[in-house]
DSSP file (Angstrom, degrees, kcal/mol; ACC not computed):
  #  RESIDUE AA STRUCTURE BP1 BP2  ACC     N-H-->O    O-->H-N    N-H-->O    O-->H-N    TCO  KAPPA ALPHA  PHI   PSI    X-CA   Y-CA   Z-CA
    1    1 A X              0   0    0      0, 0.0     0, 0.0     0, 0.0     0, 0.0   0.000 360.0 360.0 360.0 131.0   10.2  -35.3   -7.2
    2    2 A X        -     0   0    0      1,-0.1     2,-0.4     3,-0.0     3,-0.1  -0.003 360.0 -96.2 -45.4 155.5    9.3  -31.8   -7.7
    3    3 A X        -     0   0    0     61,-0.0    -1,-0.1     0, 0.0     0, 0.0  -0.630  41.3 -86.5-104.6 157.4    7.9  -30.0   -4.5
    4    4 A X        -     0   0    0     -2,-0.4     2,-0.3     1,-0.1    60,-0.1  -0.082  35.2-150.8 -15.6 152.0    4.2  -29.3   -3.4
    5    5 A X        -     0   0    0     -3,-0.1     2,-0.1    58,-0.1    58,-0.1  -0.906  19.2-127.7-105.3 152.5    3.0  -26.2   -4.9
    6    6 A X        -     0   0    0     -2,-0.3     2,-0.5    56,-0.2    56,-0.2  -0.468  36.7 -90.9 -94.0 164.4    0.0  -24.5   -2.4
    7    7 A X     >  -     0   0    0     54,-4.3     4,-1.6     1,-0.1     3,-0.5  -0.631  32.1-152.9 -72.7 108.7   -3.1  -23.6   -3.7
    8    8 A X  T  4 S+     0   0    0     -2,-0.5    -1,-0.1     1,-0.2    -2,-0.1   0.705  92.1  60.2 -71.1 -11.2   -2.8  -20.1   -4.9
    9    9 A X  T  > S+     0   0    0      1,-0.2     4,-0.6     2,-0.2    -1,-0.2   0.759 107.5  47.9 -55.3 -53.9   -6.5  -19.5   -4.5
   10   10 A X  H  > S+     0   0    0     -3,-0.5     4,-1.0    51,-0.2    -1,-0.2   0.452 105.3  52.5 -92.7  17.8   -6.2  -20.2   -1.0
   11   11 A X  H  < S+     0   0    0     -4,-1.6    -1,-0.2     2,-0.2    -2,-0.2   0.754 103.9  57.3 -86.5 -11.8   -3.3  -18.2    0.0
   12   12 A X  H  4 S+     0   0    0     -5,-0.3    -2,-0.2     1,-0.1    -1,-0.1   0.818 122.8  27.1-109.2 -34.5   -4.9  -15.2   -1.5
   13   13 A X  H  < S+     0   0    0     -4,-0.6    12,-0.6     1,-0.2     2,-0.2   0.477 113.1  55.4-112.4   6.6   -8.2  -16.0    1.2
   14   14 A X  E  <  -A   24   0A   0     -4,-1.0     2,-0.3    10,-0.1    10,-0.2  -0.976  59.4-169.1-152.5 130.0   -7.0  -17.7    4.0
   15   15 A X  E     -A   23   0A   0      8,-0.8     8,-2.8    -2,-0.2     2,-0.2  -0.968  27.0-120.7-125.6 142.8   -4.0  -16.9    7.0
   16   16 A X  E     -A   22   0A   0     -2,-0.3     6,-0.2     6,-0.2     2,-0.1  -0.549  25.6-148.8 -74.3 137.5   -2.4  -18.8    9.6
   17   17 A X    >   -     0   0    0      4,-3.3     3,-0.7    -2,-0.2     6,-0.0  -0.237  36.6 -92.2 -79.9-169.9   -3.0  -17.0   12.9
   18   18 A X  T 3  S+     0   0    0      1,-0.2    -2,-0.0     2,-0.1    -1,-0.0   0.945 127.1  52.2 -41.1 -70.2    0.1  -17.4   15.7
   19   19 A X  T 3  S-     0   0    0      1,-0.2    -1,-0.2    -3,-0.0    -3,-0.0   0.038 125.1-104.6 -74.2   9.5   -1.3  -20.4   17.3
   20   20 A X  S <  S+     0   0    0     -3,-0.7     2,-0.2     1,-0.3    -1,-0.2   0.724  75.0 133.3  86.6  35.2   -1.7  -22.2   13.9
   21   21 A X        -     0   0    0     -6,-0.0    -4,-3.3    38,-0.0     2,-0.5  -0.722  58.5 -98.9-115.1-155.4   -5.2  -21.9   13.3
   22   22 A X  E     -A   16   0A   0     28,-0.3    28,-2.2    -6,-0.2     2,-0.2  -0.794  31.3-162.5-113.9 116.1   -7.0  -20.7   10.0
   23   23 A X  E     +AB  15  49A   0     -8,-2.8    -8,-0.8    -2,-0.5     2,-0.3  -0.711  14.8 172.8 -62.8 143.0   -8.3  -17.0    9.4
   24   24 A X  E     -AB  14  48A   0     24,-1.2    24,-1.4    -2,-0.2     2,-0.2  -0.950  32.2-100.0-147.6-177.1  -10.5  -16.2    7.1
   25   25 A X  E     - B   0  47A   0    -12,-0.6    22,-0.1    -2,-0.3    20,-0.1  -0.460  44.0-113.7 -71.1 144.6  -12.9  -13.3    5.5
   26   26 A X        -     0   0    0     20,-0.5     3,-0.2    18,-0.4    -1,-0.1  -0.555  27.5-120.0 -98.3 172.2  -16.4  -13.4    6.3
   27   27 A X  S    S+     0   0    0      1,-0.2    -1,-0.1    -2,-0.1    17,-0.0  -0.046  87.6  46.2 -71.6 166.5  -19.2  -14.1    3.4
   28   28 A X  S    S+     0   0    0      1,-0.2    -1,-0.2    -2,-0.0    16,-0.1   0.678  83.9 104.2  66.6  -0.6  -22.1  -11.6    2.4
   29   29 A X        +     0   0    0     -3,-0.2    -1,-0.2    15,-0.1    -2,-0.1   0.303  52.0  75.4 -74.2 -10.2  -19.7   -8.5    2.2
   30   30 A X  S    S-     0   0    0      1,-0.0     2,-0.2     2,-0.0     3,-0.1   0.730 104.6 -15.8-107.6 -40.2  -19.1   -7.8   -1.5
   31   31 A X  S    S+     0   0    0      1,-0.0    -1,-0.0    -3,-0.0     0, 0.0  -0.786  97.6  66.2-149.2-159.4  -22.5   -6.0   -2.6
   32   32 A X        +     0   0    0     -2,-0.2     3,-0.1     1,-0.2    -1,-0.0   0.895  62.3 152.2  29.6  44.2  -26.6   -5.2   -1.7
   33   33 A X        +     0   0    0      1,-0.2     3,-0.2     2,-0.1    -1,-0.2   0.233  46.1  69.9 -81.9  33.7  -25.1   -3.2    1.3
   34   34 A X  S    S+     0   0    0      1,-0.2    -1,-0.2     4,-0.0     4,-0.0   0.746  97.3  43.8-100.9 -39.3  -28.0   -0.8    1.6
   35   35 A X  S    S+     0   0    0     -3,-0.1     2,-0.5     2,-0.0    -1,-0.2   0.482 101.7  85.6 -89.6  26.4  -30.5   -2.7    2.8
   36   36 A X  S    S-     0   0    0     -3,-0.2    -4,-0.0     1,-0.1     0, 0.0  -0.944  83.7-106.7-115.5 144.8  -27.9   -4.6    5.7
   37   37 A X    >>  -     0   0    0     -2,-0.5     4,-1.3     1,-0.1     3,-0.8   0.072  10.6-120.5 -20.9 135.5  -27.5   -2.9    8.7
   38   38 A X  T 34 S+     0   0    0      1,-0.2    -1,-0.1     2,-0.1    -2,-0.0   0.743 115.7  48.4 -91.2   4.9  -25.1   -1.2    9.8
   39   39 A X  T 34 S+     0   0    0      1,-0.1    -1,-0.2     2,-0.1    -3,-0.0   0.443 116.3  48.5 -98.8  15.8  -24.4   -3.0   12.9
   40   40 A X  T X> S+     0   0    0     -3,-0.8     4,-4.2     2,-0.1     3,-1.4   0.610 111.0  51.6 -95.4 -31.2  -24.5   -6.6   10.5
   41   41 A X  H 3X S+     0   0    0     -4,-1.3     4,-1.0     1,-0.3    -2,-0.1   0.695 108.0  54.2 -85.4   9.0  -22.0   -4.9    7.6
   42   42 A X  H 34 S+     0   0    0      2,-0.2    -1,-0.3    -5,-0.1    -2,-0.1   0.406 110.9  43.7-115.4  13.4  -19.6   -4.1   10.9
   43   43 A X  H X4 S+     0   0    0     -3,-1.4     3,-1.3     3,-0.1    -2,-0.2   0.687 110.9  57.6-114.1 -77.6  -19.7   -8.1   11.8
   44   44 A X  H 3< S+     0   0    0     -4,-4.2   -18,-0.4     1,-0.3    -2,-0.2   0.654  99.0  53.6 -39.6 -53.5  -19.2   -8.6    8.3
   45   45 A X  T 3< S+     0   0    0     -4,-1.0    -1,-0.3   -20,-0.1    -3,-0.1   0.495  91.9  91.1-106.4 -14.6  -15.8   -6.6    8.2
   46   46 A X  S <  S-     0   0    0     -3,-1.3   -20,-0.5   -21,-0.0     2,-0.3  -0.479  83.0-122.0 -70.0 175.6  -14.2   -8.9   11.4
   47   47 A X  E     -B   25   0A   0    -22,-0.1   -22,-0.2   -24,-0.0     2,-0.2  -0.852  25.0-137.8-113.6 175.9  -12.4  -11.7   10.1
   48   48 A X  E     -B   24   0A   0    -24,-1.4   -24,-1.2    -2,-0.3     2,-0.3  -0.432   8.6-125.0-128.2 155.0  -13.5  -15.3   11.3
   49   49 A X  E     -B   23   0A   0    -26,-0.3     2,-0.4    -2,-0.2   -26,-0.2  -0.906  39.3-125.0-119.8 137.7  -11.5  -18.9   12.5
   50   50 A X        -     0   0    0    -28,-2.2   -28,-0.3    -2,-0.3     5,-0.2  -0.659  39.0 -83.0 -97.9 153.0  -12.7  -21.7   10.2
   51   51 A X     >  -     0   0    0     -2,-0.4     4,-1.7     1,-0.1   -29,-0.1   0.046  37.9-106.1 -44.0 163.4  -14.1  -24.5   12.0
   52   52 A X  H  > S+     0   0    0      2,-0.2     4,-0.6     1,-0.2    -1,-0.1   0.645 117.0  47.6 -51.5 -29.7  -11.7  -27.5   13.5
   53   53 A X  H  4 S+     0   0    0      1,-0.1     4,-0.4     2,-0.1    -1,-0.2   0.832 111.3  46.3 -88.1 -22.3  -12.9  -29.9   10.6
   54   54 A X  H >> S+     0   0    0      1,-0.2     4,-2.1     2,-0.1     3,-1.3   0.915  97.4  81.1 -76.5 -34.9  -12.5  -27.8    8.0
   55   55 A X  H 3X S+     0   0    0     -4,-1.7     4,-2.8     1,-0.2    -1,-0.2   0.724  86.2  50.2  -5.6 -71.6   -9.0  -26.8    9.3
   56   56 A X  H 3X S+     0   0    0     -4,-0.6     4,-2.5     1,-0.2    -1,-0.2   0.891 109.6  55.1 -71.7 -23.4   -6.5  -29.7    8.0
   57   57 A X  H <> S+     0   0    0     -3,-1.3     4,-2.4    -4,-0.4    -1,-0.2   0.993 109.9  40.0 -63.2 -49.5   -7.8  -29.4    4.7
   58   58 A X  H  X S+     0   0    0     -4,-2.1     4,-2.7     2,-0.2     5,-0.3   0.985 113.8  55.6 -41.2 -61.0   -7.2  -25.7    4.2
   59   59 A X  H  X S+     0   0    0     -4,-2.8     4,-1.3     1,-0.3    -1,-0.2   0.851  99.2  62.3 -59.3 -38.1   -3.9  -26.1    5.9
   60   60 A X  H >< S+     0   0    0     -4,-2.5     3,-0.8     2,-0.2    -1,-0.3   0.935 105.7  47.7 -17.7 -74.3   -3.2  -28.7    3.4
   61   61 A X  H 3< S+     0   0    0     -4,-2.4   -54,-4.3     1,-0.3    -2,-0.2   0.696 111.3  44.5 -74.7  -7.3   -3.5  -26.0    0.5
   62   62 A X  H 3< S+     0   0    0     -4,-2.7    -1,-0.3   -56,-0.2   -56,-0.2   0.717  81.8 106.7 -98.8  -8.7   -1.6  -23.5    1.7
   63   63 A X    <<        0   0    0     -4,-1.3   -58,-0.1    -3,-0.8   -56,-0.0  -0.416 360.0 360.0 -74.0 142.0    1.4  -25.6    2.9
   64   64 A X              0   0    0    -58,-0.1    -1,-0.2    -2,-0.1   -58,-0.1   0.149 360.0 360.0 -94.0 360.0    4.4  -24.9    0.1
């Protein structure tokens, strides 16, 4: 049998931190920045740990 291939979609949006859990990019960042704040668009620009349920799935799509 051929091996897994990961999902290439999520490799491109999601990284394992050290301690194995999932980084990702926040939402709401891409356009209509005039009228957001600048202490919301400076939020925006951290990155995020995706919840514990969502986790094994993700981890699922990236594994190779």
């Amino acid at each position: 049998m051929t091996k897994m291939k990961s999902n290439r979609a999520a490799k491109k949006r999601f990284s394992l931190t050290g301690t194995g859990k999932v980084r990702r990019n926040k939402d709401y960042a891409g356009h209509l920045l005039t009228k957001k704040s600048q202490k919301r668009k400076r939020s925006l620009r951290q990155p995020a740990i995706v919840t514990p349920a969502d986790t094994p799935r993700i981890k699922r799509m990236l594994s190779a």
